[in-house]
C-alpha positions in Angstrom: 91.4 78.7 125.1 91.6 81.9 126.9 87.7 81.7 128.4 88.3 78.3 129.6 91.6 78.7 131.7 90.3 81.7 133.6 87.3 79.2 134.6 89.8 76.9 135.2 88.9 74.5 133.2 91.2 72.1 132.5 92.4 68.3 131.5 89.5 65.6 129.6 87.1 68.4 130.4 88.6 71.2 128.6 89.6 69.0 125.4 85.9 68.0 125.2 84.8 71.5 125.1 87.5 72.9 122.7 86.4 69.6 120.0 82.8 70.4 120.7 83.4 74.6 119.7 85.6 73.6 116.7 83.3 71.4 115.3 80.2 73.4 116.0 82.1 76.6 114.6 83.6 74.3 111.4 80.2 73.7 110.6 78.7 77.3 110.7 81.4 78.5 108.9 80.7 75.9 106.0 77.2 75.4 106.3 75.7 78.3 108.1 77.4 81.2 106.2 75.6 84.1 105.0 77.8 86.5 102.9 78.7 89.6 105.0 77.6 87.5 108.1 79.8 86.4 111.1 78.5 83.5 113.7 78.0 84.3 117.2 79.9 81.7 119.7 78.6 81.9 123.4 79.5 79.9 126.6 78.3 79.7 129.8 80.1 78.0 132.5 78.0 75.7 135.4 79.4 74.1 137.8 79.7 70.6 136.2 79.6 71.8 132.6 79.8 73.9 129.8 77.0 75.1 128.0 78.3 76.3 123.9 75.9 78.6 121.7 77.0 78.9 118.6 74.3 81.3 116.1 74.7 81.6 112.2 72.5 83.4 109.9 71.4 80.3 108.1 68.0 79.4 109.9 66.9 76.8 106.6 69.9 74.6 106.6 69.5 72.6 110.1 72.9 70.5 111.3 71.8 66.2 110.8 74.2 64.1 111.7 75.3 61.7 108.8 73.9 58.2 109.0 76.7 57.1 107.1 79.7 59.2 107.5 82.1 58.3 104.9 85.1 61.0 104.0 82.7 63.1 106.7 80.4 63.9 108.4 81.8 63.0 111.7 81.3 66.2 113.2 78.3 65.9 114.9 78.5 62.4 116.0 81.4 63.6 117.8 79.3 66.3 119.1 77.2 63.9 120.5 79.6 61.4 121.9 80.9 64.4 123.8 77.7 66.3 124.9 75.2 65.5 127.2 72.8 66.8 125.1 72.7 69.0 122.2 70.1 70.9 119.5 68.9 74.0 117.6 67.2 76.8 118.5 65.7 78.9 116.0 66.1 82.6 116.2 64.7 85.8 114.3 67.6 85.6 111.7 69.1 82.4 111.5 69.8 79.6 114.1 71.8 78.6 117.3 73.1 75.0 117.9 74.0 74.5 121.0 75.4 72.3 123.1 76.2 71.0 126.7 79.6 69.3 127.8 80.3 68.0 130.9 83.3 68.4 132.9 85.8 65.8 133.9 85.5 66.9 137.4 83.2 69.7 139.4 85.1 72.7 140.1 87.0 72.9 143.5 85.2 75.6 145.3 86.4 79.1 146.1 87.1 80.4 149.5 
């Protein structure tokens, strides 16, 4: 991901965030879709993680992970595995999830 190299983000860190967007972003697109509506997907870089916002227009259906995942429902249990924390927001239209992943290792620093 384009965002994520000019960070320099890179290696375990880098895979985590890329699983944690996807999944966020699957779930928005099936779950969180409003006809004629996008989702919003936000990232904020600190220095030992990476903070994902990701904003549909569907405020009423809220993400639960599956207490028994079966053919799915794996999603968020992965999002959780790989965050150190995650959750919802609600907003004027809609909702964000977000969620925070930590980085393999802190960033070297810049001279």
């Amino acid at each position: 991901m384009q965002q994520l190299r000019e960070w320099e983000v890179t290696g375990a860190g880098a895979e985590a965030v890329e699983l944690v967007l996807a999944e966020l972003a699957n779930n928005a697109a099936l779950h969180g879709r409003v006809s004629g509506r996008d989702f919003e997907v936000r990232m904020e870089r600190g220095a030992d993680h990476v903070r994902i916002e990701l904003s549909d227009a569907r405020g009423e259906r809220r993400p639960l992970p599956s207490a028994t995942p079966d053919e799915g429902g794996y999603g968020l249990l992965l999002v959780a595995a790989l965050a150190t924390a995650w959750g919802v927001k609600e907003r004027e239209v809609g909702k964000t999830v977000w969620a925070t992943v930590p980085l393999a290792s802190p960033p070297a620093p810049r001279e």
